[in-house]
C-alpha positions, 0 to 999 in steps of 0.5 A: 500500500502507498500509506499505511492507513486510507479512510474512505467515507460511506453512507454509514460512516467511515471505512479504515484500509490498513495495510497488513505489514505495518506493526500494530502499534505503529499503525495505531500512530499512523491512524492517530496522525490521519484522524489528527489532519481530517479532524475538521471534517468529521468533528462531532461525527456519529458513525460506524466504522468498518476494517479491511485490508487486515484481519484484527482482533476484537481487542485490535479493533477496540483500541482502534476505536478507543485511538479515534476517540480520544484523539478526535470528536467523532462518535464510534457508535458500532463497528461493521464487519462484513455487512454484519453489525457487531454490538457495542451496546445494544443491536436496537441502540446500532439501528437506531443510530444508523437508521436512515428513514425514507419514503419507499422508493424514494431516490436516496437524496442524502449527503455528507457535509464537511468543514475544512480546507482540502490542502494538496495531496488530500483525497476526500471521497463519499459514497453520497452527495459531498458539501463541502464548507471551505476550499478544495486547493490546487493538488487536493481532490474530491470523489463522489459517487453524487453530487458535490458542492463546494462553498469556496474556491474549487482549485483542485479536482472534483470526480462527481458520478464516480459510480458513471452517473453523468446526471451528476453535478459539480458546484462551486461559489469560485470554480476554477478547478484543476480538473473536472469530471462527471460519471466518465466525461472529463472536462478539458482543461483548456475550457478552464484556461479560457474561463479563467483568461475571460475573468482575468481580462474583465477583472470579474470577481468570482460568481458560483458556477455549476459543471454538468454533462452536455451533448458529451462535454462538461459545460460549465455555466454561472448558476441562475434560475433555469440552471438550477431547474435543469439540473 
């Protein structure tokens, strides 16, 4: 593995990848230092947790836990291990924590929403819809399998559609994304240079913008009304 520790954001909560050669205590310390740099994006959080990479034991697993919660805010309420719930305190407290209740065959219209600049070499990704309240900066990226909203600058790369859904958006209040991509269409990145150069020349401040797929292009447009209506 490229880092010892990967976490991954799901509906549920968070997924640890662990790479199975690092000592435990070191890797404890190595998960202490990612929780320590993501603080700002999952501060308060309730959530379950799930493993992969390595096989740990029940007692690994607890430390684990007791490492995430004593270095940060977030809420371990149930560890998940292979779609099966393992009781920390009770099954009915577990699904009571995790239940997310919907109409039938509603469209999962559900997000995350994190807090916090996305600095170079950061990676975010969501098995949801992402709002993000701050900046995405040059070299950092965004994945979602939904939408993604960006209040701030988005420099960086934002990968909405990441499932392939091309009816996907991206939004940000300044875009001017290194990269942007929508379920398999990737924008081009001279499309960025001339909005950038068209700015810079008209000394235009920066105004939210919406990326969407049209005709097999990424179109990148400023938000009004009938936008929104179309997306």
């Amino acid at each position: 593995m490229s880092q010892p520790v990967i976490i991954k954001s799901n509906r549920y909560g968070l997924n640890l990848i662990l790479d199975p050669h690092v000592p435990f205590q070191e890797l404890l310390g190595h998960i202490t230092n990612k929780f320590l740099e993501s603080e700002n994006f999952f501060k308060n959080a309730r959530m379950a947790i799930s493993f992969e990479g390595r096989i740990l034991t029940r007692e690994e697993e607890h430390q684990i836990v007791d490492t995430i919660s004593q270095n940060t805010s977030i809420y371990v309420v149930c560890i998940i291990d292979n779609d099966e719930i393992r009781e920390q305190f009770t099954k009915e407290r577990v699904e009571q924590c995790l239940a997310e209740p919907r109409e039938p065959d509603e469209p999962d219209n559900t997000g995350r929403f994190f807090k916090g600049t996305l600095r170079s070499g950061q990676v975010l990704e969501c098995e949801t819809s992402i709002v993000i309240f701050g900046d995405v900066n040059p070299g950092a990226k965004i994945i979602s399998t939904g939408n993604i909203v960006v209040l701030g600058g988005l420099k960086g790369a934002a990968y909405a559609g990441a499932a392939g859904d091309e009816n996907c958006f991206v939004v940000a209040l300044d875009m001017n994304p290194v990269q942007i991509k929508i379920g398999n269409i990737i924008g081009r990145s001279e499309d960025k240079g001339i909005l950038a150069s068209i700015r810079e020349r008209k000394k235009v401040a920066a105004e939210p913008q919406v990326a969407t797929v049209s005709d097999g292009h990424i179109l990148i447009e400023p938000i009004t009304k009938n936008t929104l209506n179309n997306i």
